[in-house]
Backbone and ligand atoms as CSV (ligand in chain L), in Angstrom:
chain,resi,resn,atom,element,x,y,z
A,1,UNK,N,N,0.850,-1.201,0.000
A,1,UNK,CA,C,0.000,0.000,0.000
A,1,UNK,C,C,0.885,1.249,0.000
A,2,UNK,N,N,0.449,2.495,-0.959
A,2,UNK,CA,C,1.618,3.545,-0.960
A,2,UNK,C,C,0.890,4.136,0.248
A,3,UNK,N,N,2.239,5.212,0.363
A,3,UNK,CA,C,1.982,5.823,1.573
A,3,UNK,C,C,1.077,6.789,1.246
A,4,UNK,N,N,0.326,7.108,0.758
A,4,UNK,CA,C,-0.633,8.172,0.295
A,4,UNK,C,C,-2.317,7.483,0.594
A,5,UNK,N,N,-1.799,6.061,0.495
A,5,UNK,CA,C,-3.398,5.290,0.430
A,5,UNK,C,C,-3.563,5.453,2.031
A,6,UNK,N,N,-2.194,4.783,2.734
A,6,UNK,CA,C,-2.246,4.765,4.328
A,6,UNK,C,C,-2.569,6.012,4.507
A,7,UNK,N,N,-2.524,7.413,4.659
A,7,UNK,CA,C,-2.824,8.472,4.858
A,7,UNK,C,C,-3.712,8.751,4.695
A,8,UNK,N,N,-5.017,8.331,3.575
A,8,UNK,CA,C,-5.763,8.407,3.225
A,8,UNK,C,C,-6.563,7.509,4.187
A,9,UNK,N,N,-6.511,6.345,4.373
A,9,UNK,CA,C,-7.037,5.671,5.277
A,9,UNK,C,C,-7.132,5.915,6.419
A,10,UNK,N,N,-5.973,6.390,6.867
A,10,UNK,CA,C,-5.871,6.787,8.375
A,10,UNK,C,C,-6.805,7.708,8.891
A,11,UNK,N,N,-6.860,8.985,7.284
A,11,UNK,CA,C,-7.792,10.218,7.439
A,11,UNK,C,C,-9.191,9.625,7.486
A,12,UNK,N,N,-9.588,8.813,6.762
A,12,UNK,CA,C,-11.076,8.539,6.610
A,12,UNK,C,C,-11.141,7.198,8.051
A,13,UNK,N,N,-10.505,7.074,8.799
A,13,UNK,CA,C,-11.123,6.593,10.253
A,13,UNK,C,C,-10.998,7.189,11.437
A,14,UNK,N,N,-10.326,8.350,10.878
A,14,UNK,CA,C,-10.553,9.040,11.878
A,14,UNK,C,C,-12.357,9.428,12.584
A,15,UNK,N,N,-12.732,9.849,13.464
A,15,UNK,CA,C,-14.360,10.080,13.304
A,15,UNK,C,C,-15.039,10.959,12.967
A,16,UNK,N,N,-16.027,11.009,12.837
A,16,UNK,CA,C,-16.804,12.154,11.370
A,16,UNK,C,C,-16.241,13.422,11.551
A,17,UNK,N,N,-15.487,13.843,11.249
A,17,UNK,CA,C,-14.607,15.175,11.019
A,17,UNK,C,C,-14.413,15.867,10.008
A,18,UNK,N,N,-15.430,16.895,9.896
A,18,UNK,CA,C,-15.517,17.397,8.460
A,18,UNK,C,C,-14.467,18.226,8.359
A,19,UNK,N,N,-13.918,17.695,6.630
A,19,UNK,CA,C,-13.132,18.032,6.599
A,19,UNK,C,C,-12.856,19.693,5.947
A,20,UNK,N,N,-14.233,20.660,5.819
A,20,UNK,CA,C,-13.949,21.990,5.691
A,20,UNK,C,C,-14.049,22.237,7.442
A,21,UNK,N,N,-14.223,21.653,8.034
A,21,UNK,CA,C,-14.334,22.463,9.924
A,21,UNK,C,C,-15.236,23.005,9.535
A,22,UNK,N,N,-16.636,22.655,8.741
A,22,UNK,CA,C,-17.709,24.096,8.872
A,22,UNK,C,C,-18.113,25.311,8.047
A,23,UNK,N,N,-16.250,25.241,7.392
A,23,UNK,CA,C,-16.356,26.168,6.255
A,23,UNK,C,C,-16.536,26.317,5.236
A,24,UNK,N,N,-17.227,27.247,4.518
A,24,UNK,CA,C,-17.938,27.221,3.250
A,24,UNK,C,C,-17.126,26.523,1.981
A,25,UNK,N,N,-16.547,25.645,1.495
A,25,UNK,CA,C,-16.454,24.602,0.522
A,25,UNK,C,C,-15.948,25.433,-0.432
A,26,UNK,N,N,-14.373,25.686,-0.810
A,26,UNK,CA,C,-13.998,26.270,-1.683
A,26,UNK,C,C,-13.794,25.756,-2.896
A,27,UNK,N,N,-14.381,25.963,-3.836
A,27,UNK,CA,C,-13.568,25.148,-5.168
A,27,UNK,C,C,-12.527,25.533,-5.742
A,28,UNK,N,N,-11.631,24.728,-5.913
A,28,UNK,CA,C,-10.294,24.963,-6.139
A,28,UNK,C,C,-9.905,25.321,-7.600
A,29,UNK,N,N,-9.365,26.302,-7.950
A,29,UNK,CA,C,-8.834,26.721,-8.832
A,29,UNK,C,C,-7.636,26.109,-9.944
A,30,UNK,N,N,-7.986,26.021,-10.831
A,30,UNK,CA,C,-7.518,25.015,-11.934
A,30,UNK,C,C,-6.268,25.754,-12.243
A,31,UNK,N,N,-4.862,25.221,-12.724
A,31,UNK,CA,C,-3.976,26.060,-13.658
A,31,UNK,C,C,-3.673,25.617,-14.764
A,32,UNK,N,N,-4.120,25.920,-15.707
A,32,UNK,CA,C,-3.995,25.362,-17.388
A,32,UNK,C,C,-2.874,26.211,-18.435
A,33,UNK,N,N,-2.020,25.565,-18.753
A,33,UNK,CA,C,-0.979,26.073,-19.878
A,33,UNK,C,C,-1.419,25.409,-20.838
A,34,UNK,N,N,-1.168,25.909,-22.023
A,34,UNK,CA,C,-1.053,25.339,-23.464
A,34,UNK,C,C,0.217,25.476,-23.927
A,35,UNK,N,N,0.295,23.827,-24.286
A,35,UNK,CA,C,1.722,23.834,-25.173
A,35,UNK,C,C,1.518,23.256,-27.023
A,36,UNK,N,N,1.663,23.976,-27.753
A,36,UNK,CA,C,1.111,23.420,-28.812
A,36,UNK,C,C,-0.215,23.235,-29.151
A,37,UNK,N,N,-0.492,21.720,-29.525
A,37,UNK,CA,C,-2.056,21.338,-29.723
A,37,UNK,C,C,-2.208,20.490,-28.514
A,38,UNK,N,N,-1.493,20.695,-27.300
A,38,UNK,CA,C,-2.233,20.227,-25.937
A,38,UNK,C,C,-2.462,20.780,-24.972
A,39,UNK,N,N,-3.054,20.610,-24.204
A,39,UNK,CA,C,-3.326,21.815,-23.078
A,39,UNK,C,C,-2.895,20.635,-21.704
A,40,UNK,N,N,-2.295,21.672,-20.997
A,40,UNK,CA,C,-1.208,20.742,-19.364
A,40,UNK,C,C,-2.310,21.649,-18.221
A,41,UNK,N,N,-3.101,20.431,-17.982
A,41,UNK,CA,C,-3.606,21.150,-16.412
A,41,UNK,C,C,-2.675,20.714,-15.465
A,42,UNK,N,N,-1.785,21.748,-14.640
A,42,UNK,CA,C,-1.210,21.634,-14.127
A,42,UNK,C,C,-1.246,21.303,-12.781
A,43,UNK,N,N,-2.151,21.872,-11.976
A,43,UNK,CA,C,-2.377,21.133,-10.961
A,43,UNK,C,C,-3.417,20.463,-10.156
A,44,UNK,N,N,-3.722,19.448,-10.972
A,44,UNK,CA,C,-4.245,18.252,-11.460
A,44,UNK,C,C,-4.455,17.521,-10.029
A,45,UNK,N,N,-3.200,16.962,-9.441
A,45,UNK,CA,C,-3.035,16.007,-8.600
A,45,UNK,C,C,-3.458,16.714,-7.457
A,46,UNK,N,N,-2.944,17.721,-7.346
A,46,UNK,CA,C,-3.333,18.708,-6.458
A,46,UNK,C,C,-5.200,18.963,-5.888
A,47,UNK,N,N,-5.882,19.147,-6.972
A,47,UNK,CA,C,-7.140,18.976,-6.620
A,47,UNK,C,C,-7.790,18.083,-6.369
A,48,UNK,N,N,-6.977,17.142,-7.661
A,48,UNK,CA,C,-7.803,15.224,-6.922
A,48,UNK,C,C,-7.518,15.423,-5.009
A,49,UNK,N,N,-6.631,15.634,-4.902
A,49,UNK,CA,C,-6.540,15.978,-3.375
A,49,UNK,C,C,-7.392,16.491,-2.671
A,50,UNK,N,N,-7.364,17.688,-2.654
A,50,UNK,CA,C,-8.381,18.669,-2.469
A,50,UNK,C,C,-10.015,18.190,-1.856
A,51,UNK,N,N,-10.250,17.569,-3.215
A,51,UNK,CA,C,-11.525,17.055,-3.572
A,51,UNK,C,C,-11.707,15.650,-2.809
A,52,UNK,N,N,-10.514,15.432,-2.519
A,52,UNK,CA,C,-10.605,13.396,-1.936
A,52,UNK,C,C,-11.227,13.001,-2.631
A,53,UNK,N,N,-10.696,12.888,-3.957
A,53,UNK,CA,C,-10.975,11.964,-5.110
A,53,UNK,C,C,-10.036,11.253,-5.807
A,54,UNK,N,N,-10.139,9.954,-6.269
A,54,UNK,CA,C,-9.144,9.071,-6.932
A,54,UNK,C,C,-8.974,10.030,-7.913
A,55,UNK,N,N,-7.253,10.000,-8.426
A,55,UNK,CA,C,-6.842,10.422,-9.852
A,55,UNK,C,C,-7.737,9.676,-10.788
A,56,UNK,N,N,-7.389,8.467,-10.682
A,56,UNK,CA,C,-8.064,7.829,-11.542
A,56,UNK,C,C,-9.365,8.271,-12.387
A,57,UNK,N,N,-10.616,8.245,-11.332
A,57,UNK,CA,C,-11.800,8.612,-11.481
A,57,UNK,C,C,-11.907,10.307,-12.139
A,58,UNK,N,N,-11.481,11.080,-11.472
A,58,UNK,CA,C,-11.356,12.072,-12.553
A,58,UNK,C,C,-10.700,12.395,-13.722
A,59,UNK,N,N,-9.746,11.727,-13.598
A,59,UNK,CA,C,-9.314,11.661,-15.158
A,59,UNK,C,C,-10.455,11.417,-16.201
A,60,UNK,N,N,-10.335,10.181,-15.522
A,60,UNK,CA,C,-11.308,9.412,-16.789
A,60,UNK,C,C,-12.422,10.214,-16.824
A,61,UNK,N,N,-13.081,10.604,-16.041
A,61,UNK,CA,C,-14.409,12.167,-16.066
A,61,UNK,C,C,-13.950,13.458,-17.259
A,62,UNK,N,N,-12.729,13.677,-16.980
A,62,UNK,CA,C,-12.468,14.859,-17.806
A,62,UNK,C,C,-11.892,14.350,-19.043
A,63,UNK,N,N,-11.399,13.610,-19.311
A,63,UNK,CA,C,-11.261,12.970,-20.980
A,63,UNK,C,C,-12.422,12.729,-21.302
A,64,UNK,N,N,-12.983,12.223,-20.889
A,64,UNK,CA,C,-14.772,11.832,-21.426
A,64,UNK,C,C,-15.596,13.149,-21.650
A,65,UNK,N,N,-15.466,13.894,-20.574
A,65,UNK,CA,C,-16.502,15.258,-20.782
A,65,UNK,C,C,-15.951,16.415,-21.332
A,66,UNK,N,N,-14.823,15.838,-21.603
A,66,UNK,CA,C,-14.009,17.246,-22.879
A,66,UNK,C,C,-13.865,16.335,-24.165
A,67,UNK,N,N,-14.176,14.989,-24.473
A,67,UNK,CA,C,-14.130,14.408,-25.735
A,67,UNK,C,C,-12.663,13.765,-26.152
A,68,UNK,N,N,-11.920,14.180,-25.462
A,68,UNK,CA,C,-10.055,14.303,-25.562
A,68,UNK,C,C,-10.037,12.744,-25.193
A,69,UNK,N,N,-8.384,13.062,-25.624
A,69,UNK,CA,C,-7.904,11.889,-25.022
A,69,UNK,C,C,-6.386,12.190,-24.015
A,70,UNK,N,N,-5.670,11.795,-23.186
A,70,UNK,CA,C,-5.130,12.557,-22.253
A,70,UNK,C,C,-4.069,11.552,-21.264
A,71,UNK,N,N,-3.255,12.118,-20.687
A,71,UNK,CA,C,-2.588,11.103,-19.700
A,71,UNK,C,C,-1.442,11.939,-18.670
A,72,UNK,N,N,-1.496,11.210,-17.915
A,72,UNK,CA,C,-0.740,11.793,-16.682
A,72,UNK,C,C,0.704,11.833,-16.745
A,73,UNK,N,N,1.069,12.911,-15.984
A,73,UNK,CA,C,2.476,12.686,-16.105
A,73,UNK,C,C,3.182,13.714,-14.578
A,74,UNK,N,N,3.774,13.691,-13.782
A,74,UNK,CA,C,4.441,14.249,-12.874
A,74,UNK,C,C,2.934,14.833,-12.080
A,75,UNK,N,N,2.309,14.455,-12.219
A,75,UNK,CA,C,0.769,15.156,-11.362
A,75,UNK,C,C,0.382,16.039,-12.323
A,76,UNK,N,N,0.663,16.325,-13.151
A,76,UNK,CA,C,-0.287,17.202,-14.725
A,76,UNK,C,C,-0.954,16.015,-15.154
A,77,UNK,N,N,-2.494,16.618,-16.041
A,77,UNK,CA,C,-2.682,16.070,-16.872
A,77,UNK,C,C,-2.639,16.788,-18.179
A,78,UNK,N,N,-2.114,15.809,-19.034
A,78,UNK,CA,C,-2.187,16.503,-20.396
A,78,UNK,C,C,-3.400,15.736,-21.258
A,79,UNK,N,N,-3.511,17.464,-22.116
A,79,UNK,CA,C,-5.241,16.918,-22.900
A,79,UNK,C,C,-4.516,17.122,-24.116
A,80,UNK,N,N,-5.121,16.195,-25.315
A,80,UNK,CA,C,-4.764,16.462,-26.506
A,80,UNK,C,C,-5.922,17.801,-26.907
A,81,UNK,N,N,-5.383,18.432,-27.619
A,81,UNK,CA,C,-6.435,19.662,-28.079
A,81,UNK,C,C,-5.876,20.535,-27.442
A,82,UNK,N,N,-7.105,21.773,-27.642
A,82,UNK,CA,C,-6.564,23.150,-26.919
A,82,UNK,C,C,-7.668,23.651,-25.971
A,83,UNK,N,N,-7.811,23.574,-24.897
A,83,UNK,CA,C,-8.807,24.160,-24.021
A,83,UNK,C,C,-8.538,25.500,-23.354
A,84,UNK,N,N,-9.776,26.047,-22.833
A,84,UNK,CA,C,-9.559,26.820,-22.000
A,84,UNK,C,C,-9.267,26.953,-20.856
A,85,UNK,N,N,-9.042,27.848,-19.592
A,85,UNK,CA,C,-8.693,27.618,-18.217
A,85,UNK,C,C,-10.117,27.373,-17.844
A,86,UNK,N,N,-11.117,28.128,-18.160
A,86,UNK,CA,C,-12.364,28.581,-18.161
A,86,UNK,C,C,-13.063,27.533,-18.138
A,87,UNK,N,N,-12.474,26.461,-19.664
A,87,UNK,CA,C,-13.336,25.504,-19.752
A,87,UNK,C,C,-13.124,24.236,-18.688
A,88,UNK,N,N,-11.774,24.132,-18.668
A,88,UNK,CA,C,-11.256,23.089,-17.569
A,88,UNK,C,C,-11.967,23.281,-15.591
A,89,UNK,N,N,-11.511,24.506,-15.885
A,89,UNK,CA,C,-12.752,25.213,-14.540
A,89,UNK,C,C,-13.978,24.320,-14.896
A,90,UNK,N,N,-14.663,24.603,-15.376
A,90,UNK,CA,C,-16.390,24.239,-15.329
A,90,UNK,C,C,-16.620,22.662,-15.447
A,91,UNK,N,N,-15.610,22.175,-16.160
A,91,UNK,CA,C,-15.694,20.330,-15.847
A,91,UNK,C,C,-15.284,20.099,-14.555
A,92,UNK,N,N,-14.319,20.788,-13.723
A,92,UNK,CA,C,-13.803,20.693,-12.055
A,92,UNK,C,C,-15.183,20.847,-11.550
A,93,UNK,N,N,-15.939,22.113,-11.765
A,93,UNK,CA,C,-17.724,22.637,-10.975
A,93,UNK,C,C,-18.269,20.999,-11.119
A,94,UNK,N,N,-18.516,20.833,-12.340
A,94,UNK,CA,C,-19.229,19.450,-12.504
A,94,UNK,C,C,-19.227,18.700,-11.821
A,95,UNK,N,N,-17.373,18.362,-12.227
A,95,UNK,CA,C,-17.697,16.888,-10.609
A,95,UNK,C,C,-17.752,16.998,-9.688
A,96,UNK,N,N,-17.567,18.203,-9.399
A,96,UNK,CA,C,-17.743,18.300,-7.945
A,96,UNK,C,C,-18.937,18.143,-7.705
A,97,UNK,N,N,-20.072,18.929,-8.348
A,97,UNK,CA,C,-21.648,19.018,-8.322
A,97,UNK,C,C,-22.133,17.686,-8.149
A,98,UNK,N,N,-21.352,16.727,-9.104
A,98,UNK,CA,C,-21.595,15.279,-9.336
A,98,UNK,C,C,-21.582,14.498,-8.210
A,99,UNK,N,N,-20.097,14.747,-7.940
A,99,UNK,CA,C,-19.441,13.360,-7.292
A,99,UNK,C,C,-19.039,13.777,-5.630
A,100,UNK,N,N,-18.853,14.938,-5.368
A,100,UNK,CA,C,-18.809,15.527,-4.427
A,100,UNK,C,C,-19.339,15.850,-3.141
A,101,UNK,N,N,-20.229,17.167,-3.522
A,101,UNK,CA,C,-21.241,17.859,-2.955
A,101,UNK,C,C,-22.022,16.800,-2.590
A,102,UNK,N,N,-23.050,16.576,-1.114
A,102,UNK,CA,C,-23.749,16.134,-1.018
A,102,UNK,C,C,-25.202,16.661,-1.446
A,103,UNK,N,N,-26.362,15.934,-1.981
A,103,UNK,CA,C,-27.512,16.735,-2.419
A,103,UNK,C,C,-28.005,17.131,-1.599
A,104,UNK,N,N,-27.820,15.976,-0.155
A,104,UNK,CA,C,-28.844,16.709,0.638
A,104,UNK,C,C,-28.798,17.639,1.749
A,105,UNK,N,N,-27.203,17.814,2.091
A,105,UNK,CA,C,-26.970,18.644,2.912
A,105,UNK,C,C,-25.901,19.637,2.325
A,106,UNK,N,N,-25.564,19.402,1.133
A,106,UNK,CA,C,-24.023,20.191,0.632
A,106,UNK,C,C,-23.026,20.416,0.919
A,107,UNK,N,N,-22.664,19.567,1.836
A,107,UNK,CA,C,-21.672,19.086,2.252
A,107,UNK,C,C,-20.542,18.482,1.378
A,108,UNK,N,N,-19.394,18.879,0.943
A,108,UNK,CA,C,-18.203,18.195,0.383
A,108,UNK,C,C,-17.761,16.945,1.179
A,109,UNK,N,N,-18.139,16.725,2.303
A,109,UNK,CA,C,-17.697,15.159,2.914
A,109,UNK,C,C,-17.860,14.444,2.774
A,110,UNK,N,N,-17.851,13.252,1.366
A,110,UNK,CA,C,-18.711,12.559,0.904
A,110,UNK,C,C,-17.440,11.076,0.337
A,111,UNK,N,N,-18.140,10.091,-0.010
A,111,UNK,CA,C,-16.996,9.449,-0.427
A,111,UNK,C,C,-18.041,8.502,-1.593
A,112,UNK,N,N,-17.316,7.983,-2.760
A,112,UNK,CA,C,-18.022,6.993,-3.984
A,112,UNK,C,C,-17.779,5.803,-3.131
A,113,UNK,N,N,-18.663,4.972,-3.287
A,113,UNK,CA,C,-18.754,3.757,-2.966
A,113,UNK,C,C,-19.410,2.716,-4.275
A,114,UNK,N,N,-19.266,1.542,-4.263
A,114,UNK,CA,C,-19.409,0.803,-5.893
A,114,UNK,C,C,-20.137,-0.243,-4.659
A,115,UNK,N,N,-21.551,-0.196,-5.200
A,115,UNK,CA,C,-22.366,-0.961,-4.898
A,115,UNK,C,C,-23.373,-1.764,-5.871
A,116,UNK,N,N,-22.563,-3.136,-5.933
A,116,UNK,CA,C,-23.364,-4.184,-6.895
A,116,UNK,C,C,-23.181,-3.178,-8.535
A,117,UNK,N,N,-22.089,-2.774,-8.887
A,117,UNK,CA,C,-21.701,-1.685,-9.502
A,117,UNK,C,C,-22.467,-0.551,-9.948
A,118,UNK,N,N,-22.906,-0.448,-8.894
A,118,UNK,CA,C,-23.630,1.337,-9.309
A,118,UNK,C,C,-22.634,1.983,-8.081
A,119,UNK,N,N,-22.063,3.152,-8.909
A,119,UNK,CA,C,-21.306,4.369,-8.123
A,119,UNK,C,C,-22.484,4.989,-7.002
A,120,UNK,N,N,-21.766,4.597,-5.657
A,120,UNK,CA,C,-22.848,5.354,-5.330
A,120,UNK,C,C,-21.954,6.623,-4.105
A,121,UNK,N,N,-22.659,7.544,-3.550
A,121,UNK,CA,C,-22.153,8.681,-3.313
A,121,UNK,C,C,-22.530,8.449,-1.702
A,122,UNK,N,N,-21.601,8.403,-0.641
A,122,UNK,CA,C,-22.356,8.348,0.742
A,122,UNK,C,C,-21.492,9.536,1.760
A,123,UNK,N,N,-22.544,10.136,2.316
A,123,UNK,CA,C,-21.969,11.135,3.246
A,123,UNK,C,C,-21.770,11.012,4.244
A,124,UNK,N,N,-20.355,11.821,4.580
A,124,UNK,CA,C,-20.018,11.723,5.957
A,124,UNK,C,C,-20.544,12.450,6.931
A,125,UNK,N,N,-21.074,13.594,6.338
A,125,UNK,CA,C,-21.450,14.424,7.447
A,125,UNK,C,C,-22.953,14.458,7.819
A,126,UNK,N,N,-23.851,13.820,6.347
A,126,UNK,CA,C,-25.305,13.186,7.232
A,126,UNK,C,C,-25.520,12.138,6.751
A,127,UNK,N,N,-25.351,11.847,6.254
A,127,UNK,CA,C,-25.180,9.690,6.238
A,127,UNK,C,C,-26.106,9.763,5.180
A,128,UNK,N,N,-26.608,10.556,4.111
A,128,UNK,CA,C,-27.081,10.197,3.058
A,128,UNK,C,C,-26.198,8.913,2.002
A,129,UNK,N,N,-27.179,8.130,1.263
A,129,UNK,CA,C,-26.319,7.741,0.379
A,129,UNK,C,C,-27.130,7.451,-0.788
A,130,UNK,N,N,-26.684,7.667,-2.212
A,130,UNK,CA,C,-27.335,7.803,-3.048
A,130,UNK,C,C,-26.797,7.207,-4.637
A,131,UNK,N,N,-27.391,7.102,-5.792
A,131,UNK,CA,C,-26.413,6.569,-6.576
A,131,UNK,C,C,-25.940,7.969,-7.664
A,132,UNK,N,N,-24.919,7.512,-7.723
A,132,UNK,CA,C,-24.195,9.113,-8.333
A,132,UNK,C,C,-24.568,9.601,-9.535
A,133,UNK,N,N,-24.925,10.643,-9.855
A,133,UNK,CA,C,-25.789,11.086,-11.743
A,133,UNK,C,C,-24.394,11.957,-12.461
A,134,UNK,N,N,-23.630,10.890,-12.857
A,134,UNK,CA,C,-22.748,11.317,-14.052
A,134,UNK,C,C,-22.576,9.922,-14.829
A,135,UNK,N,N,-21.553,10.357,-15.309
A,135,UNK,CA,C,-21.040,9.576,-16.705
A,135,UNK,C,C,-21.238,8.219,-15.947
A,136,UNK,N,N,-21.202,7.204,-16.935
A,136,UNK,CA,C,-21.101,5.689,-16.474
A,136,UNK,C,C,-19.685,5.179,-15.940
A,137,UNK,N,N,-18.756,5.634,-15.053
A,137,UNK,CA,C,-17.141,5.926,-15.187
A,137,UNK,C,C,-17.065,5.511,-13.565
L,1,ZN,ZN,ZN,-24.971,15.066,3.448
């Protein structure tokens, strides 16, 4: 297990401890360069963080909902094509809206869970759980 999963684990047994303390749920700000015909979101890994979300899972969200095709490299992701900061912003709003946010309390404390394989979305901070409305991913 890398040391990032243990950390991760350690954080999520800790007991229900939200992790804004209360505070209003910032969404994190994207940094996008273009090099050529690709565009480098740069800090990429950084928000999967943020967000306590698998790289994985968002990747595969934002190649799919920008049409691209794309791959990781040093914690960037690179998109084939040319996007905007703007546009890369508003697919970040998404999943978050998606995969994130709780519906019923709005709460960011939330975690995916794969049940009988439906993604489903369960909260930490009011124990909702629900099945998640995005992509099939
Ligand atoms: Zn909730």
């Amino acid at each position: 297990m890398k040391y990032e999963e243990l950390l991760e684990r350690a954080f999520r047994e800790l007991p229900k401890k939200r992790i804004t303390g209360g505070e209003r749920f910032e969404i994190p700000k994207v940094v996008v360069q273009r090099e050529g015909n690709r565009t480098i979101f740069r800090n990429f890994s950084q928000i999967a963080r943020i967000i306590n979300r698998s790289e994985d899972h968002l990747f595969k969200y934002l190649v799919r909902s920008l049409g691209t095709a794309g791959f990781l490299e040093h914690g960037r992701l690179v998109f084939q094509g040319k996007f905007t900061q703007d546009e890369v912003q508003r697919e970040i709003e998404d999943y978050i809206k998606r995969y994130v946010i709780c519906r019923e309390c709005n709460a960011p404390d939330t975690e995916l869970v794969k049940e009988e394989r439906v993604l489903m979305i369960r909260c930490l901070a009011c124990g909702a759980k629900y099945p998640a409305r995005g992509l099939n991913i």
